[in-house]
N, C-alpha and C positions, 0 to 999 in steps of 0.2 A: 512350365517345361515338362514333357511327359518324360523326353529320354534325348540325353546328348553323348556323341560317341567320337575320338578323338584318337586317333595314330593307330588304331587298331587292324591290327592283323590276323587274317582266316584263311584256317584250312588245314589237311589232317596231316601233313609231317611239318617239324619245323624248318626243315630248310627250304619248301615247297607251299609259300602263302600262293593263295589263291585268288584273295582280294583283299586289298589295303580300304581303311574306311580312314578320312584323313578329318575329315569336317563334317561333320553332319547332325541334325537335329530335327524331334519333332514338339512342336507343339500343341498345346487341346485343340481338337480341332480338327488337325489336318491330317487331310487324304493322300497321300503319296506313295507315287505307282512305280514300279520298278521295273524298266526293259532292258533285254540284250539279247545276245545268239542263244543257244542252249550250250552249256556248256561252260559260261561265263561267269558262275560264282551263287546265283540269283538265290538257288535250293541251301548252298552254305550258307549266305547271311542270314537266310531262314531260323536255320540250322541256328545258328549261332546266336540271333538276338532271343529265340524262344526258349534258349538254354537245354535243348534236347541233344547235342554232343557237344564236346570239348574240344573246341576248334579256334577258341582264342590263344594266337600263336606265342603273344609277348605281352603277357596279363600285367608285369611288372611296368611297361612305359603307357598303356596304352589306358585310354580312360570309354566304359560304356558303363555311365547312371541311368537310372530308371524309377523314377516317382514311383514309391511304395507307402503307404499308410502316412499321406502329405508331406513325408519330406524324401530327397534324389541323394540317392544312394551309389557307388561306386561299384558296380559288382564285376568289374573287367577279371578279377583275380576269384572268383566265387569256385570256380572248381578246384579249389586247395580248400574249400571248406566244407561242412557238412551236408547230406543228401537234405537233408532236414531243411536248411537253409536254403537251399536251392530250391524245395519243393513250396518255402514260404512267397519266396521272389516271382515265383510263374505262378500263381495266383492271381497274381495282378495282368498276365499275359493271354487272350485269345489265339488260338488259333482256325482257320479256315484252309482245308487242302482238297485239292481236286477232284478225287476221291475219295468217295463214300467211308466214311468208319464207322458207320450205326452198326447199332450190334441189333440183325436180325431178327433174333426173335423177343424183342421189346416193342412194344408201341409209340410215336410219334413224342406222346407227354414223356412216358418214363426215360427215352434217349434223351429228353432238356435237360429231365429233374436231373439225370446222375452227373451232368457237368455243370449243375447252378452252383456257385462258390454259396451260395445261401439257400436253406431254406424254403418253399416256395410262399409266397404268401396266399390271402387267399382271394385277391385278383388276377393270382398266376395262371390259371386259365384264359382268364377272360383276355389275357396280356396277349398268351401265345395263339391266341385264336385269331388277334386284329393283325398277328404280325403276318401268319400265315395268307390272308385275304390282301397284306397288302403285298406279298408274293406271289399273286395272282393264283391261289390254293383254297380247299373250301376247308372251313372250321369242321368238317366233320371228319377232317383227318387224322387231329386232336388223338384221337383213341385207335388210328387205324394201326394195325402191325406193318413194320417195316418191309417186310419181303411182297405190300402189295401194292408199294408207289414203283412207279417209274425213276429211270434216271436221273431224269430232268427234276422230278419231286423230291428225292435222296438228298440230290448238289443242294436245294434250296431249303432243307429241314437242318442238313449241316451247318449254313450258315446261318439259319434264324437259330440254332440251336448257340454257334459262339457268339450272339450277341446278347445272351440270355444271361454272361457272365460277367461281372462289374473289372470289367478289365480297364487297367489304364492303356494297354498298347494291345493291338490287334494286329496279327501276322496271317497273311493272306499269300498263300501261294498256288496260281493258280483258279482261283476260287470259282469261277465261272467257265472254266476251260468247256464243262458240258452241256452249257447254258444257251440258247439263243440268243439273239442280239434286244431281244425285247425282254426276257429277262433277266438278261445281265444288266439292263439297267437298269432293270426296277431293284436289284441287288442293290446295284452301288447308289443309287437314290437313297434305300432304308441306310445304308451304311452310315452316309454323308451325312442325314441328319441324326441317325441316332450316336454316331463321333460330336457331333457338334453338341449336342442336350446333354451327354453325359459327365463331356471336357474329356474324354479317350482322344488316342490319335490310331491311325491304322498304314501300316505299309502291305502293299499288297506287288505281289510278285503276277506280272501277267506279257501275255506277245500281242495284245487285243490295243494296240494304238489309240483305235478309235474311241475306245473305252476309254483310256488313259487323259487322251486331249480332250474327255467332253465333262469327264471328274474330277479329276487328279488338281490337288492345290497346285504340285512340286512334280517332277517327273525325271526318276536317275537313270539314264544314259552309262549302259556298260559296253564293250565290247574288248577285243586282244590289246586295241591298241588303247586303251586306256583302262583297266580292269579296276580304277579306283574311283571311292566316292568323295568328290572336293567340289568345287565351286565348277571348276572346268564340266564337269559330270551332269550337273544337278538345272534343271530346267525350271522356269518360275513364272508365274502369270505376276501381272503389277496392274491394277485395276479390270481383273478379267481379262486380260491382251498378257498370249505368251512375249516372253522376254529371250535372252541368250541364239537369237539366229535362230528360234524354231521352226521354222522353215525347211534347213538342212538338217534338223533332226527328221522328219518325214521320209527325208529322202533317203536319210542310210537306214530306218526303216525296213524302205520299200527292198533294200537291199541285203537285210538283214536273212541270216539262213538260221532259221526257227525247229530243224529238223533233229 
């Protein structure tokens, strides 16, 4: 079990949750994609499982553990403890956002190196050279300064960059928003196998359906009228073949206002 989360409540006043998390869980392994309107919570559980604000509303009832140094830990109550501790817990934590954060004037390697949790060894080239080629990118960009890729190059150094990190959970919001459809799957391709080789899980926050029905183990379903993650919410294939009516998830989908 990477991370299991249980009665928990988000969002930035307390009498104003935003999304209830009632049941939910990931295991090594799994890919799970998160849809809904804008608007509908998807950037706070972001927010909230990556430990970048204080948005668990009732840390006392509510249970979110997280596999850290092999054994699952309780940290729904962590922000009554030290920065220290908190900064030990998101070690274990990737993230992927939609938007470029390379810092400019660095090159391709030294934006890896400064977020490797370890040291680089010294196959660490040759690593981040096969990962870039399988991003459809040439290995001589290795040493290129950032301000000389393209967009499209940026979004895809971000994310070979947070898979460069021995994370147990992977938070993806977003991540391919600037991607073509041919490389957003070569994305989710490297993801899916390297979640699977490492035993990591990844949620990833996106509005790309197609995306979602062609990777996604599990796929959560938010909207007004149901703003919680429980069994009702949560879409599941059972031998490759989706389960739960996915059919009429398509369809509110198609009706979904993504603006």
């Amino acid at each position: 079990m990477v991370c299991r989360i249980e009665n928990l409540s988000v969002g930035y006043h307390a009498e104003q949750p935003i999304l209830t998390i009632k049941d939910f869980s990931l295991s090594s392994g799994d890919l799970v994609f998160v849809l809904g309107p804008s608007g509908i919570g998807k950037c706070t559980l972001m927010e909230t499982l990556g430990l970048m604000n204080e948005t668990i509303l009732n840390p006392g009832q509510a249970k979110y553990a997280i596999a850290t140094s092999g054994e699952t830990t309780n940290i729904a109550n962590i922000w009554s403890d030290s920065e220290r501790e908190r900064t030990a817990v998101r070690q274990h934590i990737s993230f992927i956002f939609q938007m470029s954060d390379l810092m400019p004037q660095l090159t391709v390697r030294e934006n890896i190196v400064m977020s490797a949790t370890e040291l680089p060894s010294k196959d660490f080239d040759a690593h981040i050279c096969e990962g870039l080629e399988r991003l459809g990118m040439s290995r001589d960009l290795l040493h290129s300064e950032v301000t000389r890729l393209s967009g499209g190059q940026r979004q895809r150094i971000v994310f070979l960059r947070a898979l460069q990190r021995k994370f147990k959970l992977l938070l993806g919001d977003e991540p391919t928003g600037n991607l073509d459809q041919g490389n957003a799957r070569q994305l989710m391709q490297y993801l899916k196998e390297t979640i699977r080789t490492s035993g990591g899980a990844a949620l990833v926050v996106t509005h790309d359906f197609a995306l979602a029905d062609l990777f996604a183990d599990r796929i959560v379903y938010l909207d007004d009228l149901h703003p919680i993650v429980d069994a009702k919410s949560i879409y599941f294939r059972n031998e490759g073949v989706w389960m739960n009516d996915f059919s009429t998830l398509a369809l509110r989908m198609q009706k979904t206002d993504f603006s």
